[in-house]
N, C-alpha and C positions, 0 to 999 in steps of 0.2 A: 611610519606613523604620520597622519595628518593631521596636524593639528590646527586650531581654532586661531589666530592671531590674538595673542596679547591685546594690542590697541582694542579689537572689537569688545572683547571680555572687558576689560575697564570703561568702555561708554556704555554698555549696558549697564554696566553696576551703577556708574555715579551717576547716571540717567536715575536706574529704580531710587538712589540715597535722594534726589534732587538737582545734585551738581558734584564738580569734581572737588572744590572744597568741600564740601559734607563728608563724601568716601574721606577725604584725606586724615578726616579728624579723627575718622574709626579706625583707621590704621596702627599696628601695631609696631614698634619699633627694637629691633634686637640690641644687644649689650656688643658694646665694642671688645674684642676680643682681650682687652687687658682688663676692662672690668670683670670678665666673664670669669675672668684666671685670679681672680681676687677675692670672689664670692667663697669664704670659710663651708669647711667640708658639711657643717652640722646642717648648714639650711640645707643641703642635699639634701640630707636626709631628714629633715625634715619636710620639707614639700614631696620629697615621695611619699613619704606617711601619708601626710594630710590628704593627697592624690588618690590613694588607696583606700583611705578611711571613707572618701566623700564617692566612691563608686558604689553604686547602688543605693547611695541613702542621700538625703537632703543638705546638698552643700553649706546652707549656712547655718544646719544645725552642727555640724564641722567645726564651722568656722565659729562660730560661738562658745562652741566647746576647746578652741586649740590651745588658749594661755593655759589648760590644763593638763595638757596635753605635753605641752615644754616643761611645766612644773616635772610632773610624774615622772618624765624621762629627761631630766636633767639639762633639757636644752640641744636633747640628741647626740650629746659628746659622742662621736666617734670610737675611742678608745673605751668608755663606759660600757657604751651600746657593749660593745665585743666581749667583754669582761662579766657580764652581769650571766649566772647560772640559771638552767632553764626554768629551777621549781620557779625563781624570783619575778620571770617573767611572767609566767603561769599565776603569780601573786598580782602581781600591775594590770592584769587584762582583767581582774573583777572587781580594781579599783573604779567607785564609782563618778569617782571626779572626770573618767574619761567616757566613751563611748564602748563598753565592753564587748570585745568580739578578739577571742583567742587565734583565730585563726589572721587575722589582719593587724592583731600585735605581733605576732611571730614574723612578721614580712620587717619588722625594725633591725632585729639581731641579725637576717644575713641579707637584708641590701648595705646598713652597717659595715659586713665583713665585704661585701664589691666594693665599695669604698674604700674601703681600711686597704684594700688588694691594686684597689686604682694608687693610690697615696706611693705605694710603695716601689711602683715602677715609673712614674709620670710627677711624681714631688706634691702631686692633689689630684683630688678628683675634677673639681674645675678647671685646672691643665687639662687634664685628660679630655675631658666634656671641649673645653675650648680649642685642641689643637684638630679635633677632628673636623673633616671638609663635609662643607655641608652638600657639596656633589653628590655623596655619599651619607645623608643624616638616616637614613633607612639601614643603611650600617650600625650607625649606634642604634637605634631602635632593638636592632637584632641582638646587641652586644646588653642594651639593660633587659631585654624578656630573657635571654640565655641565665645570664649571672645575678641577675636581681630577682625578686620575687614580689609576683601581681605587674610588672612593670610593662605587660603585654598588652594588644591592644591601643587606646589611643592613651593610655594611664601614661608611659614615658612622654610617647609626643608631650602632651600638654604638661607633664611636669618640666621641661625642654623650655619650653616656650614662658612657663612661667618665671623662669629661671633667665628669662633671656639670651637662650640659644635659639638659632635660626633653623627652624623646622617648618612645616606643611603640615598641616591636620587634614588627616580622611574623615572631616564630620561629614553627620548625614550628607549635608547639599553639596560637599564639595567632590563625595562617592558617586551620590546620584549626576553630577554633570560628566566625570572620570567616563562612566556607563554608557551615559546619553553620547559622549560623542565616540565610546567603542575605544577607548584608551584603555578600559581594564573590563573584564567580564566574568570572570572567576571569582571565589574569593578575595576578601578584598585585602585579607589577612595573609593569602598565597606569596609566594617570591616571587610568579610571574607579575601576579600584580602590581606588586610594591615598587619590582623592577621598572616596569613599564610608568608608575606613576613618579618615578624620582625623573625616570628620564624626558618627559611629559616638564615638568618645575623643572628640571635644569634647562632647557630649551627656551621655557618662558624670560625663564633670568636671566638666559644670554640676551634676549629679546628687548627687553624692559630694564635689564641695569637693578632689578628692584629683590629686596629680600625675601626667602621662601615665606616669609610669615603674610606678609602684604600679599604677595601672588596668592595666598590659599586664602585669606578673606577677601580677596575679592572676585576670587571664583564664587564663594562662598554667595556673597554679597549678590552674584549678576544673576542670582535664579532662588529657586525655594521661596521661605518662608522670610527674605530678609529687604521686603521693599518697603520699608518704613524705616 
């Protein structure tokens, strides 16, 4: 694999931002691995939720609608979540306080139970999330679309990322440069691909010293739709 030098990809980018302070400030910065392992299980699940809820529909009608959200589901207790009978749930998804859609409440009670499943081998789920190598973060990826639910696609990355784990996002620009420079050509969703794009970001970070979050915005950054 040939790849593009690090150095040149970041003078492009802070070139399109204006300079290398401007990129810096749009930079993303991940959670130190003891905070990561600190973060209570319920916001897991809740930022997968809200992640799920907001695919396909207007993120800040979401987000407007979430203190409602914690209400209804009690703050996403973990133990609750797992406890609660299906009619009850089937009762919650036409509560009108939330955004009703039965199939995207039902994604609560068993990414819940991955959780509830992580807690019990790993002491949390943010242990678990925290000890894993980010050499490897297409690993977890595999590991939340397997055992979680909706969590496929870029929906784990970016809950990952919100979350303050150190991940790579395949958005649009950062797929379309992967292509342009014949790093992935399949499916972008494939293993060969994934494969070839974690080892593509590992390469860069031996490069650069810098975190997958930063390496994928400013791929992101150095082409498409992002020179402003």
């Amino acid at each position: 694999m040939t790849l593009e030098k690090f150095s040149d990809i970041y003078y492009r980018a802070a070139t399109r931002k204006g300079s290398n302070s401007a990129l810096e400030q749009r930079l993303s910065h991940p959670k130190p691995l003891d905070e990561l392992s600190e973060i209570p299980d319920d916001r897991w699940l809740a930022t997968f939720s809200q992640k799920i809820f907001q695919s396909g529909m207007n993120w800040q009608v979401v987000r407007n609608k979430w203190p409602n959200f914690e209400e209804v589901f009690w703050g996403f207790d973990i133990e609750k979540m797992c406890l609660i009978p299906p009619e009850m749930w089937e009762k919650k998804a036409t509560d009108p306080a939330i955004i009703r859609h039965l199939g995207k409440v039902m994604t609560i009670p068993h990414n819940a139970q991955m959780i509830q499943d992580a807690c019990r081998k790993h002491g949390s789920f943010s242990a678990f999330v925290a000890q894993w190598p980010s050499s490897d973060i297409i690993g977890l990826w595999a590991y939340l679309k397997k055992h979680g639910s909706r969590l496929g696609g870029n929906t784990g990355p970016y809950s990952l990322r919100l979350m303050g784990k150190d991940t790579f996002i395949l958005s649009g620009d950062v797929e379309a440069y992967l292509r342009a420079h014949q790093i992935i050509d399949g499916g972008r969703d494939t293993r060969k691909s994934l494969l070839a794009a974690q080892e593509a970001f590992n390469r860069w970070q031996q490069e650069s010293g810098r975190p997958l979050c930063q390496i994928s915005q400013i791929i992101a950054y150095s082409m498409g739709d992002n020179s402003h």
